[in-house]
C-alpha positions as CSV (number, residue, x, y, z in Angstrom):
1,X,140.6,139.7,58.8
2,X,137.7,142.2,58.1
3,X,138.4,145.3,56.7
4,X,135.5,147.2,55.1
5,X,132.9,144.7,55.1
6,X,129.7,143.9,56.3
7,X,129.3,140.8,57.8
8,X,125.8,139.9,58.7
9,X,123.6,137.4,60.5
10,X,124.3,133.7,60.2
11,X,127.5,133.7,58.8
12,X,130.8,132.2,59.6
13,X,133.7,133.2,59.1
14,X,136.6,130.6,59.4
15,X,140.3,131.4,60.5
16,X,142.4,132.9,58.3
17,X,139.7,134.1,56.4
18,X,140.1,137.6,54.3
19,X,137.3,139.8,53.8
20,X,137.9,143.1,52.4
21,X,135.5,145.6,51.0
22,X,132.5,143.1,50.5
23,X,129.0,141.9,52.3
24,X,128.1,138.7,53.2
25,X,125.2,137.5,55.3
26,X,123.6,134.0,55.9
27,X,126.9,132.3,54.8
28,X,129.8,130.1,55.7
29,X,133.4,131.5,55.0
30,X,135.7,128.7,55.4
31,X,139.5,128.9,56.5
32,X,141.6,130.8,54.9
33,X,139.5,132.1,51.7
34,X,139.4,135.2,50.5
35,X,136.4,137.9,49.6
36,X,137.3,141.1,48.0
37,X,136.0,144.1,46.3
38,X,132.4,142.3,45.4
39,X,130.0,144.7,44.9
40,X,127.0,142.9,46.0
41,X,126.1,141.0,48.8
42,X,126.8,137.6,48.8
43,X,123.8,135.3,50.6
44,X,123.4,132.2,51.5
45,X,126.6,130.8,50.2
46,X,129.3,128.6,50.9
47,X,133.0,129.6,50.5
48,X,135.4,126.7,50.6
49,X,138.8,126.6,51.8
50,X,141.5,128.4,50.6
51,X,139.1,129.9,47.8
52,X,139.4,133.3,45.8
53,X,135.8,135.7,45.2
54,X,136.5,138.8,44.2
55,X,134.2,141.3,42.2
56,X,134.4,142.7,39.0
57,X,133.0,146.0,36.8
58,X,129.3,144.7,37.0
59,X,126.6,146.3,38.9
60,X,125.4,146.0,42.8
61,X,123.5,142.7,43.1
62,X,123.0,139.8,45.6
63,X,124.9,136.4,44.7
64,X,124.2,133.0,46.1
65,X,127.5,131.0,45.2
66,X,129.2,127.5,46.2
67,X,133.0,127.8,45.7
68,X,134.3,124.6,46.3
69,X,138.2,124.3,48.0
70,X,141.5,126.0,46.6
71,X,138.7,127.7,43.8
72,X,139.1,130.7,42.5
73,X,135.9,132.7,40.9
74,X,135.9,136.7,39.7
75,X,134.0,139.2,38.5
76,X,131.3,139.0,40.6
Protein backbone atom coordinates (compact mmCIF):
# COMPACT_ATOMS: atom_id res chain seq x y z
CA UNK A 1 0.00 0.00 0.00
CA UNK A 2 1.15 3.63 -0.88
CA UNK A 3 -0.60 6.37 0.26
CA UNK A 4 1.12 9.72 0.22
CA UNK A 5 4.55 8.79 -0.71
CA UNK A 6 7.08 9.16 -3.13
CA UNK A 7 8.56 6.24 -4.21
CA UNK A 8 11.47 6.78 -6.53
CA UNK A 9 13.93 5.03 -8.82
CA UNK A 10 15.50 1.75 -7.86
CA UNK A 11 13.43 0.82 -5.22
CA UNK A 12 11.38 -2.18 -4.29
CA UNK A 13 8.77 -2.49 -2.62
CA UNK A 14 7.81 -6.05 -1.34
CA UNK A 15 4.19 -7.35 -0.79
CA UNK A 16 2.45 -6.36 1.97
CA UNK A 17 4.53 -3.45 2.36
CA UNK A 18 3.02 -0.03 3.98
CA UNK A 19 4.18 3.22 2.97
CA UNK A 20 2.35 6.13 4.18
CA UNK A 21 3.35 9.70 4.03
CA UNK A 22 7.19 9.10 3.39
CA UNK A 23 9.99 9.13 0.36
CA UNK A 24 12.10 6.49 -0.43
CA UNK A 25 14.28 6.08 -3.51
CA UNK A 26 17.27 3.74 -4.40
CA UNK A 27 16.00 1.15 -1.71
CA UNK A 28 14.59 -2.24 -1.08
CA UNK A 29 11.29 -2.40 1.02
CA UNK A 30 10.87 -5.97 2.08
CA UNK A 31 7.45 -7.79 2.69
CA UNK A 32 5.29 -6.63 4.87
CA UNK A 33 7.26 -3.57 6.66
CA UNK A 34 6.10 -0.51 7.33
CA UNK A 35 7.22 3.33 6.48
CA UNK A 36 5.39 6.16 7.96
CA UNK A 37 5.36 9.78 8.61
CA UNK A 38 9.36 10.14 8.04
CA UNK A 39 10.14 13.41 7.10
CA UNK A 40 13.07 12.80 4.99
CA UNK A 41 13.84 10.68 2.30
CA UNK A 42 15.22 7.57 2.97
CA UNK A 43 18.12 6.38 0.29
CA UNK A 44 19.81 3.70 -0.33
CA UNK A 45 18.51 1.50 2.34
CA UNK A 46 17.34 -1.68 3.15
CA UNK A 47 14.06 -2.41 5.04
CA UNK A 48 13.72 -5.90 6.40
CA UNK A 49 10.80 -7.91 6.85
CA UNK A 50 8.08 -7.21 8.87
CA UNK A 51 10.01 -3.96 10.12
CA UNK A 52 8.64 -0.60 11.70
CA UNK A 53 10.42 3.16 10.38
CA UNK A 54 8.47 5.81 11.24
CA UNK A 55 9.52 9.50 11.72
CA UNK A 56 9.70 11.64 14.56
CA UNK A 57 9.71 15.76 15.51
CA UNK A 58 13.24 16.26 13.83
CA UNK A 59 13.87 18.14 10.73
CA UNK A 60 13.72 17.14 6.80
CA UNK A 61 16.79 15.13 6.03
CA UNK A 62 17.98 12.21 3.89
CA UNK A 63 18.65 8.72 5.92
CA UNK A 64 20.52 5.71 4.74
CA UNK A 65 19.36 2.92 7.19
CA UNK A 66 19.57 -1.11 7.42
CA UNK A 67 16.62 -2.41 9.58
CA UNK A 68 17.09 -5.78 9.90
CA UNK A 69 13.73 -8.29 10.18
CA UNK A 70 10.72 -7.94 12.68
CA UNK A 71 12.86 -4.39 13.79
CA UNK A 72 11.29 -1.60 14.81
CA UNK A 73 13.25 1.99 14.60
CA UNK A 74 11.54 5.71 15.18
CA UNK A 75 12.03 9.01 15.19
CA UNK A 76 13.55 9.42 12.12
Amino acid sequence: TVVNAYVGPYTSIGPGATLRGCEVEHSVVLAGATVRDVAGRIDESLIGREAAVTGGDGRPRAVRVVVGDHCRVGGL
